[in-house]
Structures are given as structure tokens and as C-alpha cells.
PAVO-161112 format. One line per 4 residues: number of its first residue (from 0); their letters; for each residue x, y, z of C-alpha. Coordinates in Angstrom, 2 decimals, padded with zeros to 5 digits. Layout:
PAVO-161112
NUM> a> X:Y:Z; ... $
***
This chain:
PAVO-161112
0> xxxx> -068.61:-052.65:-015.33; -066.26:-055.22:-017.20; -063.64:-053.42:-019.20; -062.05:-055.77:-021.80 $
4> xxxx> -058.05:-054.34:-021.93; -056.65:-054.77:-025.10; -052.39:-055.32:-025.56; -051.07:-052.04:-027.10 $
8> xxxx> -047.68:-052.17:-028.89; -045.25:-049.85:-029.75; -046.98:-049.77:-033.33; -050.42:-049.19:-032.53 $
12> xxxx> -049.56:-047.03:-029.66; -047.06:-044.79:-032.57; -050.05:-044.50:-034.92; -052.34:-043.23:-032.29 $
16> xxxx> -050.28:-040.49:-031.49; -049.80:-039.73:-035.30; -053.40:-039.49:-035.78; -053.65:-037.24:-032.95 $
20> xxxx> -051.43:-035.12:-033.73; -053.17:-034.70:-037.34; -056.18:-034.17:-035.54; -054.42:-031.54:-033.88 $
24> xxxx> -053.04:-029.89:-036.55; -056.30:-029.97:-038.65; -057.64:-028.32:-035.26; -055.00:-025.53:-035.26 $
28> xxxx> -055.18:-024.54:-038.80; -058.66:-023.90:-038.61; -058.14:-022.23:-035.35; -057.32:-019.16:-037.28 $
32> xxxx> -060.20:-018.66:-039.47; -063.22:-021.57:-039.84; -062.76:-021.42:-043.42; -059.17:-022.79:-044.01 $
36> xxxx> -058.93:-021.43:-047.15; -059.89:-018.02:-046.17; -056.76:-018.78:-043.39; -054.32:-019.66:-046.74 $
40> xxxx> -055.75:-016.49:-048.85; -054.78:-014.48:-045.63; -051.31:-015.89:-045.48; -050.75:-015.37:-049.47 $
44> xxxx> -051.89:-011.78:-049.11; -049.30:-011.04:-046.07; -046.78:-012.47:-048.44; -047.56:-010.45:-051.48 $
48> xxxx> -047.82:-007.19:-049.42; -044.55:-007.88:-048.12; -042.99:-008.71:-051.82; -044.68:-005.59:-052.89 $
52> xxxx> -043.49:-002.77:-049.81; -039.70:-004.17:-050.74; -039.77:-004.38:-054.32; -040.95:-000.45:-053.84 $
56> xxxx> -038.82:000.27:-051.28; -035.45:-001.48:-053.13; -036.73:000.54:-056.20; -037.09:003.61:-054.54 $
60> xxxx> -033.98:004.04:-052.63; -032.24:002.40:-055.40; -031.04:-000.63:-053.96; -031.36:-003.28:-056.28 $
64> xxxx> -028.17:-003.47:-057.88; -027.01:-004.66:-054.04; -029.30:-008.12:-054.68; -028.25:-011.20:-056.26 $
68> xxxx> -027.28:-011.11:-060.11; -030.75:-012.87:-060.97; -034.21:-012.92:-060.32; -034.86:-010.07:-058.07 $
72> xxxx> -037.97:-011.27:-057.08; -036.71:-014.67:-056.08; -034.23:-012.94:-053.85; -036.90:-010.92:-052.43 $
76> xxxx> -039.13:-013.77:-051.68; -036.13:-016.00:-050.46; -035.73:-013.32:-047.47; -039.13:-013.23:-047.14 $
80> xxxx> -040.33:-016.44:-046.94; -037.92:-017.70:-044.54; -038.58:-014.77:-042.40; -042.62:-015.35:-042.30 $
84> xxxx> -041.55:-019.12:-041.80; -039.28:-018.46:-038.70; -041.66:-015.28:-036.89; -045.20:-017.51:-037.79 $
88> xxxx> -043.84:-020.90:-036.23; -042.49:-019.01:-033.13; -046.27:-017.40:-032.94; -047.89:-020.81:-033.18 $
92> xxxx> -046.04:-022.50:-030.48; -046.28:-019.25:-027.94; -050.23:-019.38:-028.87; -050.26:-023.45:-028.19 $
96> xxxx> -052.55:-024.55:-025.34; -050.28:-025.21:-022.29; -051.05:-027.37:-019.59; -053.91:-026.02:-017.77 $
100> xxxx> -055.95:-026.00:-021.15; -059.31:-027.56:-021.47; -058.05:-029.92:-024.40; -055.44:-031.80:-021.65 $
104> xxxx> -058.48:-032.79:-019.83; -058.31:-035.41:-022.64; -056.20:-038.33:-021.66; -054.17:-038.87:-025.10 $
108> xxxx> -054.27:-035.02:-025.42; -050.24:-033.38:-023.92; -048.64:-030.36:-024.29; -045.70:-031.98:-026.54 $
112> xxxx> -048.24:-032.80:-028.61; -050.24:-029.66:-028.55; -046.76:-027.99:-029.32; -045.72:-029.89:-032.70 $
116> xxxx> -049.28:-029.61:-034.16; -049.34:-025.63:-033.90; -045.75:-025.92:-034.91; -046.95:-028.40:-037.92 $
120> xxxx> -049.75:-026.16:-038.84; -047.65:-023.05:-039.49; -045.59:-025.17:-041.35; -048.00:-026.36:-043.78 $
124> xxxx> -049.46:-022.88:-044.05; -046.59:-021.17:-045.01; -045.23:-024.15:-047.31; -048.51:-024.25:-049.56 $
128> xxxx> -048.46:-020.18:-049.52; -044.76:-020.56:-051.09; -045.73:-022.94:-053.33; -048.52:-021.16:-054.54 $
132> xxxx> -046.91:-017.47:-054.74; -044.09:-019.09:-056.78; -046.05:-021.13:-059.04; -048.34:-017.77:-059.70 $
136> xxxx> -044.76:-016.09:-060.21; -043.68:-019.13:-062.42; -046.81:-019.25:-064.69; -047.42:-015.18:-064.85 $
140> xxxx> -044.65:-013.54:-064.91; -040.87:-015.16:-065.26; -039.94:-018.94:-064.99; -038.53:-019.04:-061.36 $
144> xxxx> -035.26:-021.38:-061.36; -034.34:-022.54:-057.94; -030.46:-024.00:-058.29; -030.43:-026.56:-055.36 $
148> xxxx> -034.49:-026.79:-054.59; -033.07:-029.31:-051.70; -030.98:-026.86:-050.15; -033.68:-024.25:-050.21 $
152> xxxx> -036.32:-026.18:-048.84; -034.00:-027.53:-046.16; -033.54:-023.99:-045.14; -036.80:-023.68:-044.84 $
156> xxxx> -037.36:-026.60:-042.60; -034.11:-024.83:-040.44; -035.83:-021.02:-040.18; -038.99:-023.15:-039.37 $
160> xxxx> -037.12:-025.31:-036.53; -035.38:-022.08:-035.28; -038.65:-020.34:-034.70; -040.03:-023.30:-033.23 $
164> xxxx> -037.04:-023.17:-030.84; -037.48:-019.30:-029.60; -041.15:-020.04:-029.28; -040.72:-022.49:-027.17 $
168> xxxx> -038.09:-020.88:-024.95; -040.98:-018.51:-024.75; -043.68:-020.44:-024.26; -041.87:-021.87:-021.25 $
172> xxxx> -041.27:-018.47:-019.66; -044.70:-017.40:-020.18; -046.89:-019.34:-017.21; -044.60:-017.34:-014.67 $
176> xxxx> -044.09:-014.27:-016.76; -047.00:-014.08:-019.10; -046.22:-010.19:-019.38; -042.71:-010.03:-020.31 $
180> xxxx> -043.37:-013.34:-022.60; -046.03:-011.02:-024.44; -043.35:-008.34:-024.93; -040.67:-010.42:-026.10 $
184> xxxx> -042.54:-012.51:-028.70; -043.51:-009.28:-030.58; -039.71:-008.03:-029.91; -038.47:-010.93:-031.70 $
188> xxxx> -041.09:-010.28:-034.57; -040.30:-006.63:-035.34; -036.46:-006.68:-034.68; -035.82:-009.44:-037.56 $
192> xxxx> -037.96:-007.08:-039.42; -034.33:-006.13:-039.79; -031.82:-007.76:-038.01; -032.67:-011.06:-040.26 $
196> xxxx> -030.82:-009.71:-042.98; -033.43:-010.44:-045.66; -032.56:-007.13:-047.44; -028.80:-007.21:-047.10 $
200> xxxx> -026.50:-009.91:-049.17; -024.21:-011.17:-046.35; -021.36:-010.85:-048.49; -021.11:-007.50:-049.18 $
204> xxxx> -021.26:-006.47:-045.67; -018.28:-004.56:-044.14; -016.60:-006.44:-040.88; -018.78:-003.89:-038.60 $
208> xxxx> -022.19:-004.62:-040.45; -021.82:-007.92:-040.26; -021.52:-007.44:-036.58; -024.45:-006.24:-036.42 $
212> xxxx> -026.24:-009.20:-037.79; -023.88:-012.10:-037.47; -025.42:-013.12:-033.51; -028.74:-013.88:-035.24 $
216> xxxx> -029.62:-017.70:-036.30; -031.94:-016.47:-039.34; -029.49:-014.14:-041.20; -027.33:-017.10:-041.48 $
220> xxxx> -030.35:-019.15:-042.70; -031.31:-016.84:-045.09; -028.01:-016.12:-046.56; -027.05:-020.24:-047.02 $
224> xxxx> -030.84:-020.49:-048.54; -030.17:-017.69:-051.16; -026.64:-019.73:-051.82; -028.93:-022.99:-052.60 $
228> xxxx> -031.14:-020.25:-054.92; -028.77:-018.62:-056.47; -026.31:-020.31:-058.87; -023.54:-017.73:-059.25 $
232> xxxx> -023.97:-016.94:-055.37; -021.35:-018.35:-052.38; -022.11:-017.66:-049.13; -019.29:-016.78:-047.03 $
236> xxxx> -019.67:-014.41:-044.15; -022.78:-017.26:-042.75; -022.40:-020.37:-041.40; -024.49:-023.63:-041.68 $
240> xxxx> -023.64:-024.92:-038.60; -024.21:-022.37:-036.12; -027.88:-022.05:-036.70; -027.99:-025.82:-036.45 $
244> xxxx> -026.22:-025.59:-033.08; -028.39:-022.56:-031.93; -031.60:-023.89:-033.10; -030.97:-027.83:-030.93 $
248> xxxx> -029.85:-025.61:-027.65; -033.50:-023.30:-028.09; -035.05:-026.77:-028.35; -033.32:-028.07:-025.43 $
252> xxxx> -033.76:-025.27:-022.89; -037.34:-025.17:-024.02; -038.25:-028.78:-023.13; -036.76:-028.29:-019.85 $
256> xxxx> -038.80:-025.04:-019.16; -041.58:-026.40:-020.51; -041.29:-029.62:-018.25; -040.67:-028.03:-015.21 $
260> xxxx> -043.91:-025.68:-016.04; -045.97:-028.66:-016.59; -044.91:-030.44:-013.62; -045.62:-027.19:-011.32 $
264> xxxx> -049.10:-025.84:-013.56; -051.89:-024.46:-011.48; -055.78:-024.16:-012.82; -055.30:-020.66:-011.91 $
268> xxxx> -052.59:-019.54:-014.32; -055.92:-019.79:-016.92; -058.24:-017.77:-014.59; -057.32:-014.52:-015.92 $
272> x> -057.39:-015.50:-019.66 $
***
């Protein structure tokens, strides 16, 4: 029948993708759990468990006078934070639904946009988990003092980024090697388990630690973010800029992969799943 087309501009066209990809993101936070905030709770216990096994373990081996002259528990959570930021945001976009999903049957629906929704979701997640494990902190316990909050939070936004980055180097691998893209997402997740450097300070590492730790993106992250924390701390065995540099090149290489897995997708790659 008679279709009346309507002039779309660059406005209207902008805003429709915006509220899609809220839609989206709405979609993939409740993807998790139906009850979102049962999905937060989760999150805030995951953090808390993992304040609680280092607080032990620092007090245990006796470790703490390594940390930051300060609030211990800040400079436990500022390792930990951007750690959960950087593993859950590479987890949500290797989890996003790729081309061959049912939800790209749906004309606006693409995989870019599919991507930055799961990316946005984890985001928000573990951004209202921080704020609300700090202001429990700040209220119960000590008053937490951040020194540059900017700096901090701009960290996070970098660890989130970063993760974002390897997730989507891996979510470009995975349509032709869905087996070896299983293996290396939970790689990734259990080797910064240590090689992030959230229980070391950067700066009292000898030349051959550091070596150990210096090739990966989110030590660096984590030891500018705990120089934005901490007031009487300079970083300076970590760089700002190579993160940065890392993080754009993960971005890059995953776009291409991920175009050139679009452009070649096959209704059977989901078969199996």
C-alpha cells in the first residue's frame, strides 16, 4: 500500500540511534538477572569478597606496610575496581550478539551498536557498584578522600575503554575460532588476577619486577589512578600515554576484525549455540 516517507536529518536520525542504544543497554543489564537490582547486589558482593580475600591476605602475609601511606582500603579498592572495570567490559563485549543474532533481524538493530550497549551496561554496573561500596565505606567506617576525583574517574573510563578494546579484538576472532576465543577471554581474566599489578605499588618495584608487569595496559592504569587517589603518591615507573596508545590500536584492529566478520557471517556460525 501507500507508504508516506518522511525526510530524516542528521538530528533525528542521531537521536534514534541514541534511544536505541539505551534500549539496548536497558536490554543488556537485565540480561544478567531479570531483577536489575538483584544484577547490582551481585556485582557489590563480587566487590566486597574481593576487598575482603586481600585485606586478609595483605594482613596475613604482612604486606601492608608495601601500600600507599593512607587509606588502605582505598588502595585496595583502587586496584580492585579498575580491575573488575577492565575484565567485566571485556566479558560484555565477547558475550555481545554478533551478526548472525536474532536481534539484527531488526533493521535499526547492528552489531556496533549491540557492542557499545553491552560495553555501556558494564559500565554503569560497575560505576553505581563503586559508588555505592564507597559511599557505604564513607558513611560506616572512615571518610574516603579521593585527591583528584577527575583523575580517578578518568582512569576508570581508560581500564573500561581498554577492556572494551581486548574484548573486541576477541570478539572478532571468535566467529572463526570460537574455541581458542573461549580460552583466551578467561586467560586474560585470571592472568591480571596478577599481572595487573593491583597488589604491587609500581614504584617500589625493582627494574626486573617491573618487567614483569610493565607490557600490560592496566598496571599502568592502575598505578596513574592510585597517583590521582593518593595525595603524597607520584607515579613514576607507569605511563599515561601508553595505555592510551594501546587501548586506540585494540579498538582499531577490532573494528577491522569485526567488519570483515560481519561482511563474511554465515546463519550457521549460530547453529551450534
Amino acid at each position: 500500500m501507500f507508504r508516506v516517507q518522511g525526510r530524516t536529518t542528521g538530528l533525528s536520525s542521531a537521536l534514534a540511534i541514541l534511544e536505541l542504544i539505551y534500549h539496548s543497554t536497558v536490554r543488556s543489564i537485565r540480561r544478567g538477572h531479570r531483577n536489575a537490582l538483584i544484577g547490582l547486589l551481585n556485582n557489590i558482593l563480587q566487590t566486597v569478597i574481593f576487598v575482603g580475600v586481600f585485606y586478609v591476605m595483605y594482613d596475613v602475609l604482612q604486606l601492608r606496610g608495601n601500600a600507599i601511606r593512607g587509606d588502605f582500603i582505598v588502595y585496595l579498592m583502587s586496584g580492585i575496581f579498575l580491575f573488575m572495570t577492565n575484565t567485566k567490559s571485556m566479558g560484555a563485549v565477547v558475550g555481545s550478539e554478533g551478526p548472525t543474532s536474532a536481534m539484527m533481524l531488526h533493521a535499526p538493530m547492528n552489531t556496533a551498536i549491540a557492542i557499545g550497549s553491552s560495553a555501556l551496561a558494564a559500565l554503569y554496573t560497575q560505576v553505581l557498584s563503586m559508588v555505592v561500596v564507597l559511599g557505604i565505606y564513607h558513611m560506616a567506617f572512615e571518610p574516603v578522600h579521593i585527591d583528584d576525583p577527575v583523575g580517578a574517574i578518568a582512569m576508570v573510563i581508560l581500564a573500561w575503554l581498554n577492556g572494551a578494546g581486548v574484548g573486541m579484538v576477541v570478539l572478532a576472532i571468535k566467529p572463526w575460532w570460537p574455541a581458542f576465543a573461549a580460552i583466551a577471554q578467561t586467560l586474560y581474566s585470571r592472568a591480571n588476577m596478577i599481572a595487573s599489578g593491583k597488589m604491587f605499588v609500581a614504584n617500589t618495584l625493582t627494574g626486573t619486577m617491573l618487567a614483569v608487569f610493565d607490557w600490560n595496559p592496566l598496571f599502568h592504569i592502575i598505578d596513574q589512578a592510585r597517583g590521582y587517589a593518593f595525595i603524597n603518591y607520584n607515579p613514576r615507573n607507569s605511563s599515561l600515554e601508553y595505555p592510551i596508545y594501546v587501548t586506540l590500536a585494540l579498538i582499531m584492529i577490532g573494528l577491522i576484525g569485526e567488519f570483515h566478520a560481519r561482511k563474511n557471517a554465515s546463519i550457521s556460525w549460530s547453529a551450534g549455540r
